[in-house]
N, C-alpha and C positions, 0 to 999 in steps of 0.2 A: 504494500500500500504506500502510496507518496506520502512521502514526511509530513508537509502542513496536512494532510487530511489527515495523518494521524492526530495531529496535537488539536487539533478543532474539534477532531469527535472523542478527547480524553475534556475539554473544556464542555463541552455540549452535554456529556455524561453527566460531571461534577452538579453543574445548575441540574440535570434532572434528578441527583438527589439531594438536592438542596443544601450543597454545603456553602453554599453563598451566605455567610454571617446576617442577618436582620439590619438595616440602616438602622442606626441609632442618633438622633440628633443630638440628643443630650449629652453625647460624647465630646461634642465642638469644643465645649467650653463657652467664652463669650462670645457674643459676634465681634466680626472682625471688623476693621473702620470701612474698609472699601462699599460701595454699595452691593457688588457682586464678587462672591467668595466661595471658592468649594469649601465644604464645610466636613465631609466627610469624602474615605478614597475606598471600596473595597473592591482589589486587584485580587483580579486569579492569571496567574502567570503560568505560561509552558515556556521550557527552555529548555535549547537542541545548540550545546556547545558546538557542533561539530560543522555546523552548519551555519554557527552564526547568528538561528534564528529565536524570535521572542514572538510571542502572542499571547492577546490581553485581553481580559474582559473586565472593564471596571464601572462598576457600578457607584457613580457619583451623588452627595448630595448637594445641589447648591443653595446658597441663598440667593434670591434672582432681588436687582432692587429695583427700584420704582421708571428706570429709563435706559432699564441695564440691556437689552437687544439691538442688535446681534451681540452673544459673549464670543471674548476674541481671546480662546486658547491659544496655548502653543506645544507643540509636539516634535520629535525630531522629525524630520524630513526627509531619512529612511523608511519610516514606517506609516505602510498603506493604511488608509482609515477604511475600514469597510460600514460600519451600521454607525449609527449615534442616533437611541430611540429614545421619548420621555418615558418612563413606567409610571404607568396610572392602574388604578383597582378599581371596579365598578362591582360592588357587593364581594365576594373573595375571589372572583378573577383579574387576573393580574395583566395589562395588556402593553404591548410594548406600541410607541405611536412613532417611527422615523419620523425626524427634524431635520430641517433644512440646513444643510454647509457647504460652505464656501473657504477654501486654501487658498491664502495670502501668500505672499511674497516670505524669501527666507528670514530669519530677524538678524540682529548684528552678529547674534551667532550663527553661526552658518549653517550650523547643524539642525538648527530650531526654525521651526518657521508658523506663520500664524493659521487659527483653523476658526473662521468662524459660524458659530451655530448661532440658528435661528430658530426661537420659541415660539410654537404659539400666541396668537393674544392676548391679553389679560392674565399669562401666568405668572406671578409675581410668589415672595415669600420663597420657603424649602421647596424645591421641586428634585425629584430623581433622574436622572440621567444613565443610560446604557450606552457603553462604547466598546468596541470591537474593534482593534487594528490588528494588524503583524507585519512583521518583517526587518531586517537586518542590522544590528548594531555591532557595525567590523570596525572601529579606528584603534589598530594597536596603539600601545604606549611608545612613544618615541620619548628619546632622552633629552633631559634639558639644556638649553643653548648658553652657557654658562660654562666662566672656567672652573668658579666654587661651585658645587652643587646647593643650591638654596630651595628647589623646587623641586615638586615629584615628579615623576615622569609626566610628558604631557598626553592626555587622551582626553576626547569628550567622552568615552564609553566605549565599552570591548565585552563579544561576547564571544569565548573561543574555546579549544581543548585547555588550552593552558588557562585557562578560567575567565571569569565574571565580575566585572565590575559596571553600575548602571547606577547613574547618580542625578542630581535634579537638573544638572547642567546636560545629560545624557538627551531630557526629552523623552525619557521614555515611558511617561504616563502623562495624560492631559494635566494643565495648571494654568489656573487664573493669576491674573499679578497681583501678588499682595495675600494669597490668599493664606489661611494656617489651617489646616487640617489633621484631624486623625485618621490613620489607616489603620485597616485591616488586609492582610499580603499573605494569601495563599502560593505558593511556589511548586510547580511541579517539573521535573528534572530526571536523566537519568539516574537507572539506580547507582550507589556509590559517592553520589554529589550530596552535599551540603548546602543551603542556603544562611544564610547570615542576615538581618537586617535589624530594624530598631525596635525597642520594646519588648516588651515580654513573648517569649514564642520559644521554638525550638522542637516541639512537637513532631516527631516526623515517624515518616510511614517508609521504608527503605525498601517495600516490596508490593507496590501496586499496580493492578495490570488493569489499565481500560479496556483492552479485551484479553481473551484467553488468548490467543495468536499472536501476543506481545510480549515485548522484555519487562524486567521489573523496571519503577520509574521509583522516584523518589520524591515524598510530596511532604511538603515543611509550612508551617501556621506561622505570623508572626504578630503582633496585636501593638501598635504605636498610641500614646496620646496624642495632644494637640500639639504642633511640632511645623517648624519652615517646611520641610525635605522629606523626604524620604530617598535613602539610599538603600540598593540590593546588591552585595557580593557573594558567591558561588564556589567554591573549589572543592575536590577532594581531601577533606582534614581528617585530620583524628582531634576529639572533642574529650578535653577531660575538664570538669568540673571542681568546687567547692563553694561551702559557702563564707559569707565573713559576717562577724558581729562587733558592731562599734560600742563605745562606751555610752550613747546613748542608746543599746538597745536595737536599733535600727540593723537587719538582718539584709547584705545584698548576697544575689547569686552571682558569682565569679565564673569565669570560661575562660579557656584557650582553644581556638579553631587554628590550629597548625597543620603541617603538610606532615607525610608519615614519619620524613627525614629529620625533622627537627621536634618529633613529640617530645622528645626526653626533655626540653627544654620547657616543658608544660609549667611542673611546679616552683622553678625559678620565675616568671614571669606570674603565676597564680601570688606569690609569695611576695614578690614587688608593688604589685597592685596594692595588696592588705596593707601593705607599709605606707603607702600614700593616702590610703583611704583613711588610715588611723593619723595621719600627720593634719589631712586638709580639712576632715570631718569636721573639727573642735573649730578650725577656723573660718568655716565657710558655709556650715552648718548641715544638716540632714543631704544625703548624697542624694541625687536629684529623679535615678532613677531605680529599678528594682534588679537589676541587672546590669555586669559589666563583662565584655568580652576582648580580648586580645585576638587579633583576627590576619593572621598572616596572607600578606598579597605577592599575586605572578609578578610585578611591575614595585618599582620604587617609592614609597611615599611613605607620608607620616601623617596621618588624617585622623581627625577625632570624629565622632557623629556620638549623636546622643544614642547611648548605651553601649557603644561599641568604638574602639579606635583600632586601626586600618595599617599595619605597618608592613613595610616589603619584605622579600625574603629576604635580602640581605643585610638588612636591619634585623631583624628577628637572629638570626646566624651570628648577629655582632654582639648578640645580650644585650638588644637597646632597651636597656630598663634603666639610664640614669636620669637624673629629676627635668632635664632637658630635653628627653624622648619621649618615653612610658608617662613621666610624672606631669609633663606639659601637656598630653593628649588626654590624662586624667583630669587634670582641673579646668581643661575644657567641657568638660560633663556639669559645672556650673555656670564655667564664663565662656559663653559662647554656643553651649545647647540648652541649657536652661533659660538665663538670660542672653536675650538673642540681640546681634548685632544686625545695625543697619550699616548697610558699608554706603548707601549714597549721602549717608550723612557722616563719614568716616568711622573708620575700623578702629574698633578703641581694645575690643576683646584680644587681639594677639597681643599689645606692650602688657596689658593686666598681668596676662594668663602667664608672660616670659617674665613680667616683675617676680611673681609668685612661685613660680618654679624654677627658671634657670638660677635665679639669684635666691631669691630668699627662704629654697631648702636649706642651703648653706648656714645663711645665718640661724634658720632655726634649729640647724644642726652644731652651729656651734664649731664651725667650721669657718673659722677669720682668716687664711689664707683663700680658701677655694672663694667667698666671699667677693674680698678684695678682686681674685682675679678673674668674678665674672664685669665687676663693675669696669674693669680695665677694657676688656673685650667689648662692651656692648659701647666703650667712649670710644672705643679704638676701630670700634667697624662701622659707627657713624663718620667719625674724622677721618678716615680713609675711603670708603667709598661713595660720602656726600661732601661734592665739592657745591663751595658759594651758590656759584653758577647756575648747581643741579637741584637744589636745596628746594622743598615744598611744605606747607605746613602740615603737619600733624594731621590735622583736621580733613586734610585732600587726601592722605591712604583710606587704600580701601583691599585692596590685597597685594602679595607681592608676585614682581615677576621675575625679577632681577636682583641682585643685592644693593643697587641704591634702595629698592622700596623695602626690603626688609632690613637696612640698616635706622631707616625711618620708623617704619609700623611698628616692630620688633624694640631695636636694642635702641634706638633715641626713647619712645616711647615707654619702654620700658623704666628709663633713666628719669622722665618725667612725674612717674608716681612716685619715684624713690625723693625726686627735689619737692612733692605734696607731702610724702609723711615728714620729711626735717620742716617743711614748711611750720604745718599745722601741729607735730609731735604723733609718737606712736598710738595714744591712746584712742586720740582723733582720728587717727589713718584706719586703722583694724576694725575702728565702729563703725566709719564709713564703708569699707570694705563690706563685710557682717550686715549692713543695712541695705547694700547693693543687690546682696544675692536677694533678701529676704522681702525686699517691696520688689520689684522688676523680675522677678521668675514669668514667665509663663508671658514677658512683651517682649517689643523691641525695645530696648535703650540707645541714648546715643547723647554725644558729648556734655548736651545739654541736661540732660536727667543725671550723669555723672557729677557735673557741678552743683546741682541742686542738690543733692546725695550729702557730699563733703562740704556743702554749706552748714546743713543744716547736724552733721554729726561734730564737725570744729564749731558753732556759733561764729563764723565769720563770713564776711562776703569775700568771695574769692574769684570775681571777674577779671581780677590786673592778672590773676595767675592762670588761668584757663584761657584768657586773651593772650597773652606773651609769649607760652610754650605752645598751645594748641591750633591757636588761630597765625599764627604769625609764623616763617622759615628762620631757620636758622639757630646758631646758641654762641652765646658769649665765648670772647676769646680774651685770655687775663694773661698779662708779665707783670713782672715787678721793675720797672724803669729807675728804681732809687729806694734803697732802706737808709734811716738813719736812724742811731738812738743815742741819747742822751740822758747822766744822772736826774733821776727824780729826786729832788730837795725836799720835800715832805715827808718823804717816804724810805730812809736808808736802805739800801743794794739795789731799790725798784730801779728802773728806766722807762723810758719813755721811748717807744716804738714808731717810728712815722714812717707809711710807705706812699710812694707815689706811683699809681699803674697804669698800664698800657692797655688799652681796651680795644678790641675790636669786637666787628660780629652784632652790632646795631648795638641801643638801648637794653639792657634786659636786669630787671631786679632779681638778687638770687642770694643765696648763702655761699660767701665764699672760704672753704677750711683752709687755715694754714698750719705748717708743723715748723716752728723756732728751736731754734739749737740755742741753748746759754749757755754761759759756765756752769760747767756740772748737772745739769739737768738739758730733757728735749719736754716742751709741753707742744698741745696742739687746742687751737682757739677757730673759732669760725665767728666772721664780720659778719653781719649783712650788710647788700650794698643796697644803692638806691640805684634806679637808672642810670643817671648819668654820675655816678659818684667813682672820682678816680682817685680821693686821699683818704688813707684809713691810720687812726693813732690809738695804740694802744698800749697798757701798761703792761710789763713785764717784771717777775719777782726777782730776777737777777739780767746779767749784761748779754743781750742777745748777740750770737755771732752769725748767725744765717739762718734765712728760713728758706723754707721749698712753698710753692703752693699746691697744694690736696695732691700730697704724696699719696694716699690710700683710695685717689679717683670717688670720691664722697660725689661731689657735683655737675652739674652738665653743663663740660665746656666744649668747644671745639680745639684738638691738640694739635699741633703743628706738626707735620711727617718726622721734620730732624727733631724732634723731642721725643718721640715714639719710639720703643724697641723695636729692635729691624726681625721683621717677620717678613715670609714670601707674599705678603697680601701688600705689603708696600711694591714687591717686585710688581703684580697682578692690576696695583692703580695707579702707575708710574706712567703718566700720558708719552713717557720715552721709554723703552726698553725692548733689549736682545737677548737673542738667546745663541747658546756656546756651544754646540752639541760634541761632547768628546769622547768619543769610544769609538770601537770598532763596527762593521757592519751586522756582525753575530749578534752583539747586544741586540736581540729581539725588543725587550718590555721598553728599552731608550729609544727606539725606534719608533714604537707604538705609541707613546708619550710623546714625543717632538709632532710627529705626524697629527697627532689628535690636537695638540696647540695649536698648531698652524691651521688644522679644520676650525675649530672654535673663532681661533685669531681674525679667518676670513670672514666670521658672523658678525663684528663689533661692530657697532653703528656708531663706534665715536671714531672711526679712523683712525686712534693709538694704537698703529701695527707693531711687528713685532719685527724687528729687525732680525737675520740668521746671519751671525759673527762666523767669519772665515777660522777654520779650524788652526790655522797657522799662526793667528795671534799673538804677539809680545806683552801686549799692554790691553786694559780695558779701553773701550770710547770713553773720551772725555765728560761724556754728559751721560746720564739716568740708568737706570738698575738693568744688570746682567741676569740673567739662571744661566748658571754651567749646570750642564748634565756628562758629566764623566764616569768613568772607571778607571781603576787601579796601575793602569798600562800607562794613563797620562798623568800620574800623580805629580812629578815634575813642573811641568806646564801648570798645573791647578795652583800647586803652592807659590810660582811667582806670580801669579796675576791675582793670588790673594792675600800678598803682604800686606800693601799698605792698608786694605780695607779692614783684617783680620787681624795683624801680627800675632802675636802668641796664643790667642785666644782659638785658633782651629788650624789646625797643620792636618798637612795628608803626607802620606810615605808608601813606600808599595806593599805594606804588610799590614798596613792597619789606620789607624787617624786618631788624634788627640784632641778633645773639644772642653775648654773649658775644666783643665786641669786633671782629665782622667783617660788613660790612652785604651784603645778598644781594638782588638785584633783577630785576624779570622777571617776565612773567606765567606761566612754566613752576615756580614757585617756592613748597614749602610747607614747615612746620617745624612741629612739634610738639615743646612745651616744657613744662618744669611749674619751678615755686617752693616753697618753704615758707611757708607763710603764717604772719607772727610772732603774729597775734592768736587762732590756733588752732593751737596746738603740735600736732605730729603729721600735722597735715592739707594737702592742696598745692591749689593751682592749676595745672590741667595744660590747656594751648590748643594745638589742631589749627587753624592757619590756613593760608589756600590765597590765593593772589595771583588765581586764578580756579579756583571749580570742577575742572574739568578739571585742575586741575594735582594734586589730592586724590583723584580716580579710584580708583589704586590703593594708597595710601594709606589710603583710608578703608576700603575692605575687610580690610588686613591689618593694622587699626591696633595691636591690642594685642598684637602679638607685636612690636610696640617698647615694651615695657612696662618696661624698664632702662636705660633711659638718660635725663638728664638733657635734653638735646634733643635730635634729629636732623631733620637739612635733608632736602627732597627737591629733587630737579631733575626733573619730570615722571616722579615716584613712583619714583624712583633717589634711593637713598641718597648724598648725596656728604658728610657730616661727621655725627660724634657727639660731644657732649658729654657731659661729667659735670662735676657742681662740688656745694659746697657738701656736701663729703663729711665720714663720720663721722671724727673724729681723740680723742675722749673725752680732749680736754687739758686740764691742770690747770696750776698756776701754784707751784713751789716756793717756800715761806716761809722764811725762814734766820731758825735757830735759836740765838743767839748763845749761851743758855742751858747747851747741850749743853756 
């Protein structure tokens, strides 16, 4: 029998025994603002990986409003529309009446295009709706255009052997804009498959035959509240469960949907989850929904969705359970599926949800180095990949596509709630936080309900602060142009502190920390500034010798390249730089790696090409940042072209390499290092070198997501040591003022 005839008469069957769930209105929740809103979704899905195909019967409720005709769906543009009936009852027969539609134009997504239906007369209020499509959702995932990887793979939707992913961006179920509905998602599959989606479900049947002449299919329930989206992913797992009990009582069920090769990683990941659940609970209150799943995907990504977060295989394979994968796609489960983000009025849920978990696991772990050096990273990927120029405000992200927008949305943003709690103080911050989830569940929020939030939890007005960071581009940039200090005569050993600073980077009111060196002691004091305020005096209890300003990266400035530790992302935003390629032609993964730059390089839209440095080389160019990619054969040549930028601090020899006072030898043995080059302020030297080939394997594939660190070793493409040196400290040198 032809395939779609099968799955039409396994759909046809189902409705003739009724397992089409009852529309419940009362499920909605409130009505929504728009006049016309689907209000309810219940899908019965067939799905034929092999083929690519999907077909749908969804039984919609809408609310129709007073001048809402024609309603103007949209649907992917793959998929044939066959029937869309009203279902009306005339004593208990139930009758189905086809409505008039009309296919629009594609919309700006390409994928998506408009469908609209026409009512009846006079049908206003709830009315029911039947729809019938099928057909093809093929767009593999292709890789991101990106030297860092900051994005998932790109697809609008894929339905294939290697699995299923089908999301609201997919199209592949009718929606009205604006609408917020509850689904009910029946799934049928063959047998062997899995379905996944939101809310409570998991029910599945793994041997059901629409006819006896058939293979077993496998047929899975899922039951959503009132929610933006609905997402359905599909694969082959193996499914282990438990459950978790928080200290209020509050019982959720836990899941791993892994592939068979990575099960054993089940209860590492089950065990991670409960760790965050018991960390965020206390803070953020009651978890939002009755069920949480880890759900390993074919393609690359790192997705949260209400009840369930989405990670790739090879994420999954890496133990991405630190408070910046696993932990950040968990407290998405309040900030960002619970309370739901409007990104046409900018994306406020990613800085929150990266405040809360990249950073402030740490401090709530009590962990002041790892702390410090998220707050270093999120100044340090702002001031390097958002130049002046590029600069947009807060308030304009709305997702990211590239690393300027997630050095914005993300780690600027994130840096902003941190300059709201020194603002207003922790007690203020945490209660505003705690009030956010607890009035805003179940709407949208957006910048503006956020200020109202922390107005009203600080008793402050705080428009100068929501205007300055959110509405406006850009963040202050602070020197010390002159320290002076002078005996305090009132006061025996005090002094008198006077600095004069150098401001760029506009107006901008903020907390400035500084750390003073004296005789015999170092304290550390934070000014406030005023706008335009560039003299700061203050007393000190004995004779200061120098101060730095926010040595511990406290506040959000913008940092100057040559004050930054030389990491490869300085090589990566170097509007000049080359590359050295030095090994032989064997070197496979150096091969693979230069080649994949230069693919990449040809994608930039800023025209910062990459220069390829003649192997024969004496000296670096005069101007902007090199990558040497070598092997052991040229150690020679590596070591004089990186005296002056390195002297003692990284040597190479043909046996091994010395980095920062500890030497490392073996032919399993690679490191990747950069310098600051004194005779191009801003600009670094950054060298991938391999004792052999093979020892750079895996390494060279995943090089630039060591793009923050000053060096790191490998032991046969294992991490075993990082460094960092030659960090920003913006110290100055106290003049004593005898004058005073």
């Amino acid at each position: 029998m032809p395939v779609g005839s099968s799955r039409l008469g396994f759909i046809t069957c189902l409705i003739g025994l009724s397992l089409l769930l009852p529309l419940s209105q009362g499920q909605a929740g409130d009505p929504p603002a728009s006049p016309s809103a689907i209000i309810r979704h219940e899908l019965r899905a067939s799905i034929d990986p092999d083929q690519h195909q999907l077909t749908v019967i969804d039984r919609m409720a809408v609310r129709v409003g007073a001048s809402q005709s024609p309603l103007d769906f949209t649907l992917a543009t793959s998929l044939r529309l066959e029937t869309v009936a009203l279902v009306t009852r005339v004593g208990n027969e139930e009758r189905l009446i086809p409505v008039s539609t009309s296919l629009g134009d594609a919309t700006i997504d390409s994928n998506l295009r408009s469908l609209q239906v026409s009512l009846p007369d006079h049908q206003q209020g709830n009315v029911t709706l039947e729809w019938r499509y099928r057909g093809a959702i093929d767009d593999p995932p292709r890789e991101p255009r990106h030297l860092r990887f900051v994005t998932p793979s790109e697809t609008s939707g894929h339905i294939g052997p290697e699995g299923v992913y089908l999301s609201s961006e997919t199209g592949w179920y009718p929606d009205l804009a604006g609408s917020l509905a509850s689904y009910a998602l029946t799934v049928e599959m063959p047998g062997g498959w899995t379905a996944v989606s939101q809310g409570q479900g998991g029910a599945k049947q793994d041997c059901t035959k629409p006819r006896s002449d058939e293979a077993c299919r496998s047929v899975q329930t899922w039951e959503s509240g009132v929610t933006e989206a609905l997402t359905l992913v599909a694969n082959r797992f193996t499914v282990t469960t438990r459950d978790w009990k928080g200290v209020n009582g509050q019982v959720v069920h836990l899941a791993t949907y892994l592939f068979p090769d990575d099960a054993a990683l089940a209860d590492e990941y089950l065990a991670a989850t409960a760790k965050y659940l018991d960390a965020y609970v206390p803070l953020l209150g009651p978890f939002p929904f009755e069920q949480f799943a880890v759900v390993e995907n074919f393609f690359a990504s790192g997705l949260g969705m209400p009840s369930f977060t989405l990670l790739g295989s090879g994420s999954i394979k890496r133990h991405y359970m630190q408070p910046y994968a696993l932990g950040h796609e968990i407290v998405h489960s309040w900030i960002g599926n619970s309370v739901w983000n409007r990104p046409e009025s900018g994306n406020w849920v990613e800085g929150l949800t990266t405040y809360l978990t990249n950073y402030y696991w740490h401090e709530l772990n009590h962990d002041d180095r790892q702390a410090r050096e998220q707050r270093r990273l999120m100044l340090q990927g702002y001031s390097l990949y958002v130049t002046p120029q590029l600069d947009y405000p807060i308030a304009a992200f709305q997702r990211k596509s590239d690393e300027k927008d997630n050095a914005i949305g993300y780690q600027k943003t994130a840096m902003v709630f941190h300059q709201l709690r020194m603002e207003i103080g922790d007690e203020a911050f945490w209660r505003g936080v705690t009030q956010l989830v607890a009035d805003l569940s179940g709407r949208h929020a957006d910048w503006q309900d956020l200020e109202r939030i922390f107005d009203k939890a600080s008793g402050r007005e705080l428009r100068w602060f929501f205007e300055q960071w959110i509405e406006r581009p850009g963040a202050p940039a602070v020197a010390i142009a002159e320290a002076t200090a002078s005996p305090k005569l009132d006061q025996p050993g005090a002094y008198t502190l006077r600095l004069r600073l150098i401001r760029e980077g506009g107006a901008f009111r903020f907390i400035l920390p500084l750390a003073i060196t004296m005789t015999g002691s170092t304290t550390s004091v934070t000014a406030p500034l005023a706008a335009d305020q560039r003299d700061i005096e203050l007393v000190v209890p004995a004779e200061p010798l120098s101060l730095s300003i926010d040595p511990e990266f406290m506040s959000l400035q913008r940092l100057k390249r040559e004050h930054l530790a030389p990491v490869l992302n300085l090589f990566v935003t170097d509007q000049r730089k080359a590359m050295l390629p030095l090994f032989l032609d064997s070197a496979t993964p150096f091969k693979e790696l230069v080649a994949r730059i230069e693919s990449q390089d040809a994608q930039d839209p800023t025209n910062h090409k990459i220069t390829i440095l003649p192997v024969d080389i004496v000296a670096l160019p005069p101007s902007g940042s090199v990558l040497i990619v070598a092997t052991s054969d040229r150690h020679a040549q590596v070591q004089s072209l990186l005296a002056n930028a390195c002297g003692d601090l990284a040597t190479v020899g043909p046996d091994g390499f010395h980095i920062a006072g500890t030497s490392y030898e073996g032919r399993r043995m690679a490191v990747l290092w950069s310098c600051h080059r004194p005779d191009a302020p801003g600009s670094v030297v950054t060298v991938l070198y391999a004792m052999d080939p093979a020892a750079a394997a895996k390494v060279a594939r995943l090089l630039f997501f060591y793009g923050w660190q000053s060096a790191v070793v490998f032991d046969e493409g294992t991490v075993t040591k990082r460094e960092m040196w030659q960090e920003f400290q913006g110290m100055k040198e106290v003049r004593r003022d005898e004058q005073r």
